[in-house]
Backbone as CSV, one residue per row, in Angstrom:
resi,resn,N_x,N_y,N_z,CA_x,CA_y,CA_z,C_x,C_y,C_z
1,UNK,62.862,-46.059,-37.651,62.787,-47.316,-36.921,63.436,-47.139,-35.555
2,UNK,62.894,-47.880,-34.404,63.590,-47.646,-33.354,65.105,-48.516,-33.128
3,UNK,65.205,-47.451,-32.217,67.130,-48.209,-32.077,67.101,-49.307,-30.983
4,UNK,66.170,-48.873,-29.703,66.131,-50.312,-29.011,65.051,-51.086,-29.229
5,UNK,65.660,-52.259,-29.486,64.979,-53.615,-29.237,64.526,-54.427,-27.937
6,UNK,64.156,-55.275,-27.991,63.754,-56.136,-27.061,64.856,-57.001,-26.341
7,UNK,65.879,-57.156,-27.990,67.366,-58.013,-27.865,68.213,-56.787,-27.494
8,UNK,67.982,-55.624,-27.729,69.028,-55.139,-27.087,69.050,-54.412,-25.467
9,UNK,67.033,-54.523,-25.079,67.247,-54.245,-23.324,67.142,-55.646,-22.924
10,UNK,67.532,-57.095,-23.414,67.671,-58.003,-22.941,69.460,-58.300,-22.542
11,UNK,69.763,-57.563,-23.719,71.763,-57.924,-23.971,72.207,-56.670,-22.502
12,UNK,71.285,-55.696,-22.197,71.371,-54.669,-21.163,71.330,-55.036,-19.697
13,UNK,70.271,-55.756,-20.039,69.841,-56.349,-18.296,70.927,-57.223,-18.489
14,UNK,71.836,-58.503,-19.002,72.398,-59.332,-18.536,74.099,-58.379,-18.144
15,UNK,74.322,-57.394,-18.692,74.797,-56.453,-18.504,75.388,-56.263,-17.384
16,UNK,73.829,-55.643,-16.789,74.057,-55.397,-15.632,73.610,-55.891,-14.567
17,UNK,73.151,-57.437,-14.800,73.113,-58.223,-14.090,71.851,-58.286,-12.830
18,UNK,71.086,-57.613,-14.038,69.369,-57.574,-13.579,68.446,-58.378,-14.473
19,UNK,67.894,-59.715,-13.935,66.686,-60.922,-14.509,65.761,-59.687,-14.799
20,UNK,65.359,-59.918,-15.948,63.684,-59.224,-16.623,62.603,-59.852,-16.854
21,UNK,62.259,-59.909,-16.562,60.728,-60.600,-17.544,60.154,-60.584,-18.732
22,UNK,59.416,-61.151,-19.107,59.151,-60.548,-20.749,58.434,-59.322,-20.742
23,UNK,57.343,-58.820,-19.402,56.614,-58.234,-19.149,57.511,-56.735,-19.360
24,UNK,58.521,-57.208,-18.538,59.956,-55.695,-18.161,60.520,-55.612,-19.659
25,UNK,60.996,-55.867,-19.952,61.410,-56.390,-21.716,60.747,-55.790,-22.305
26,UNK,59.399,-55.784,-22.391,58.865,-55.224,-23.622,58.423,-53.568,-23.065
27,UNK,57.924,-53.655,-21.770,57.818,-52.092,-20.851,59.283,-51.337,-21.005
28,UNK,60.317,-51.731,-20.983,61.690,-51.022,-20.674,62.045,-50.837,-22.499
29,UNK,61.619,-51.034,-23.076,62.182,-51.286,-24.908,61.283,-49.527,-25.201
30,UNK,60.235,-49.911,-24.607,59.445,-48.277,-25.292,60.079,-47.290,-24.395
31,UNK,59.770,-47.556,-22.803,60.435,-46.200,-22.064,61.680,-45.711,-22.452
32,UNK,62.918,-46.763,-22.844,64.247,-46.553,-23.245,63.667,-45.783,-24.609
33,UNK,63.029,-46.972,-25.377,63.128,-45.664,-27.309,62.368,-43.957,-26.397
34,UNK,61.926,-44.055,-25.689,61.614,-42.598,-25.544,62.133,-41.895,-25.113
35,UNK,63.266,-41.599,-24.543,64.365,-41.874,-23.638,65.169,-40.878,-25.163
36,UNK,65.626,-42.014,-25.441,66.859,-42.006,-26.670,65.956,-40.993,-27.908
37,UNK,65.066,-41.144,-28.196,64.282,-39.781,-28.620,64.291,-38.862,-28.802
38,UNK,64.215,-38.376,-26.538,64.032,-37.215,-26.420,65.419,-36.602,-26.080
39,UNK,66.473,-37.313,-26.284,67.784,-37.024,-25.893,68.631,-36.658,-27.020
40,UNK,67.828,-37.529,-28.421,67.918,-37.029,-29.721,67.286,-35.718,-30.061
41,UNK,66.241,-35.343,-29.724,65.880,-33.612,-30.114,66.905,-32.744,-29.379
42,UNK,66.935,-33.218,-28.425,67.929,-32.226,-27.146,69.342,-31.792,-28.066
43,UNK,69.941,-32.986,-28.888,70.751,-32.652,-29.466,70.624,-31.901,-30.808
44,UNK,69.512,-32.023,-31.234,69.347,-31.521,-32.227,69.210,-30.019,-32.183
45,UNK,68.893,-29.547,-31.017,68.435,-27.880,-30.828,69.840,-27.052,-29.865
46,UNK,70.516,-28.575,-29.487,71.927,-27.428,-29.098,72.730,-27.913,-30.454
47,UNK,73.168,-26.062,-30.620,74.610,-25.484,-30.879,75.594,-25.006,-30.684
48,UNK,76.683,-25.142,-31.628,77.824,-25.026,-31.039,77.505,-23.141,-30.499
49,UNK,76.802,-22.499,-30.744,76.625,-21.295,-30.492,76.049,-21.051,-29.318
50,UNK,75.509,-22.039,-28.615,74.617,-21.666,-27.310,75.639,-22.509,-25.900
51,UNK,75.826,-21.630,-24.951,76.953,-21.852,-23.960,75.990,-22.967,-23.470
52,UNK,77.039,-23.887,-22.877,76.243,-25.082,-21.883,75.677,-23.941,-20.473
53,UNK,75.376,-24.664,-19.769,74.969,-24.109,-18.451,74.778,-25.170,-17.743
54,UNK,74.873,-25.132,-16.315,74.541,-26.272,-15.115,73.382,-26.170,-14.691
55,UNK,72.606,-24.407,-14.740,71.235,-24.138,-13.963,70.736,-23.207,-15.241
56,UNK,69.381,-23.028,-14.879,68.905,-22.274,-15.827,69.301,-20.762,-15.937
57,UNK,69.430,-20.485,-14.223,69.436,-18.851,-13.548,70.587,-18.829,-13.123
58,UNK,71.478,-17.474,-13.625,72.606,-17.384,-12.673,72.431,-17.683,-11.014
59,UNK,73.535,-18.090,-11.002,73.648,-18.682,-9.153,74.315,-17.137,-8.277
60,UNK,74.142,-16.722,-7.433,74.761,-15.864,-6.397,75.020,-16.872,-5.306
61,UNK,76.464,-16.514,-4.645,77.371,-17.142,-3.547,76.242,-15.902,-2.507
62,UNK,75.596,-16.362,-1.108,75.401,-15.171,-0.019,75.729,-16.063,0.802
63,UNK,76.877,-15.588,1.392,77.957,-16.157,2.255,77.732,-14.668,3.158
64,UNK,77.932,-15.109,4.222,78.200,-14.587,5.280,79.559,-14.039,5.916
65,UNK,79.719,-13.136,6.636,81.206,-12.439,6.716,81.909,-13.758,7.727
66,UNK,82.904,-14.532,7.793,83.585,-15.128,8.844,83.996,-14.853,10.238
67,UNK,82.859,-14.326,11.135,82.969,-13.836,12.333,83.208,-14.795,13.451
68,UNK,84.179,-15.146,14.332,84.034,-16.123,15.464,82.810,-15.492,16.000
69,UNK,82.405,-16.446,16.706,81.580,-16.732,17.503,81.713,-17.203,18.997
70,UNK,80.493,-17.723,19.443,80.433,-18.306,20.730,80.823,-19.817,20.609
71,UNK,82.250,-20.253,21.128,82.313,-21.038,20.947,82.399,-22.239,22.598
72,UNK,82.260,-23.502,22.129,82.148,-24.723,23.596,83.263,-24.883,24.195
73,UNK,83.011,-24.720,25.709,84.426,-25.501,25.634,84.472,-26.858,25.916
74,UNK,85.995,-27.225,26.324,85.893,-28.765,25.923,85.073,-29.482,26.797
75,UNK,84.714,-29.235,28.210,83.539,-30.021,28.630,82.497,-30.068,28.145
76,UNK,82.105,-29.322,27.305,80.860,-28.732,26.668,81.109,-29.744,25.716
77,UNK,81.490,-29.418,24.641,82.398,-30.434,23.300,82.304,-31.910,23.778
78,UNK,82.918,-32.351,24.784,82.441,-34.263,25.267,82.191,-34.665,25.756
79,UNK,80.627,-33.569,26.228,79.457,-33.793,27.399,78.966,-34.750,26.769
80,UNK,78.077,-35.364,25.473,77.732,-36.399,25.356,78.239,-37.334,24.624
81,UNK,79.536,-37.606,24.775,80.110,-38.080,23.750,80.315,-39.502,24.308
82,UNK,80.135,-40.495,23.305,80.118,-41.825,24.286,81.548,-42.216,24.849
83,UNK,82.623,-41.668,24.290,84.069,-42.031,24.807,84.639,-41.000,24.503
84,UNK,85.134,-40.881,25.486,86.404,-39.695,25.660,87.783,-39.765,26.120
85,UNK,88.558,-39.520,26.040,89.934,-39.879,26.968,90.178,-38.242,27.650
86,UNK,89.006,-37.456,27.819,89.233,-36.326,28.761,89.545,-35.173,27.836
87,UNK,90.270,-35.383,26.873,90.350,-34.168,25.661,90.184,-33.931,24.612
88,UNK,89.888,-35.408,24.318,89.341,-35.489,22.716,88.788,-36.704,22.529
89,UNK,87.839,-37.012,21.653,86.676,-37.909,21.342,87.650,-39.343,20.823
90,UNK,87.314,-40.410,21.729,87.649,-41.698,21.688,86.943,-42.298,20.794
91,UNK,87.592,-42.813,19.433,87.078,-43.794,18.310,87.729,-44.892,17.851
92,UNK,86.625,-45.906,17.700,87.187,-46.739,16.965,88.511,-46.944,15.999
93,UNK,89.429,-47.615,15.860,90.320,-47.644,14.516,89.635,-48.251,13.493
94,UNK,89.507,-47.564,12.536,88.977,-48.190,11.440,90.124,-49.104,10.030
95,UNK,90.684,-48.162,10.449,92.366,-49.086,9.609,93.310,-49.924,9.793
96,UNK,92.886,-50.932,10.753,93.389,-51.658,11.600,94.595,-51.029,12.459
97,UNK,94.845,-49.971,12.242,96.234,-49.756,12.487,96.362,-49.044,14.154
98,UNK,97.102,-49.127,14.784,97.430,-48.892,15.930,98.134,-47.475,16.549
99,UNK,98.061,-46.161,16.881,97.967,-45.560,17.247,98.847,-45.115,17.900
């Protein structure tokens, strides 16, 4: 028998504070049981014997060596910058706080 109901993606939506329709109600009751299903086999085929994983394929880091470069200088740096005080980029306070 299925586990969601109609009463229970209705007790869901008020939840979370999303109006349904009866139309959504009865569409969201099957997608959810299929849902909860297929999340039920998933558990059923892992064991405690098989390592989790995040990706399917080991990941490789290709990072690059940390070489400086060509770097701006500061006219360069707050050529378009909409405010400047001449050495460093003029912003808003966002924390009311004063400076």
């Amino acid at each position: 028998m299925s586990e969601i109901t109609p009463d229970l993606v209705r007790h869901l939506g008020v939840l979370a504070r999303i109006q349904l329709s009866d139309q959504e109600v009865t569409s969201l009751t099957g997608e959810l049981d299929a849902i909860v299903s297929n999340i039920a086999k998933v558990s059923e085929v892992a064991t405690a014997d098989v390592a989790a994983t995040s990706h399917p394929i080991p990941l490789v880091n290709v990072f690059r060596e940390d070489e400086p470069g060509d770097m701006l200088t500061l006219e360069q740096a707050l050529l378009n910058a909409p405010d400047s005080d001449g050495s460093r980029f003029r912003v808003t306070a966002i924390l009311g706080e004063e400076q």
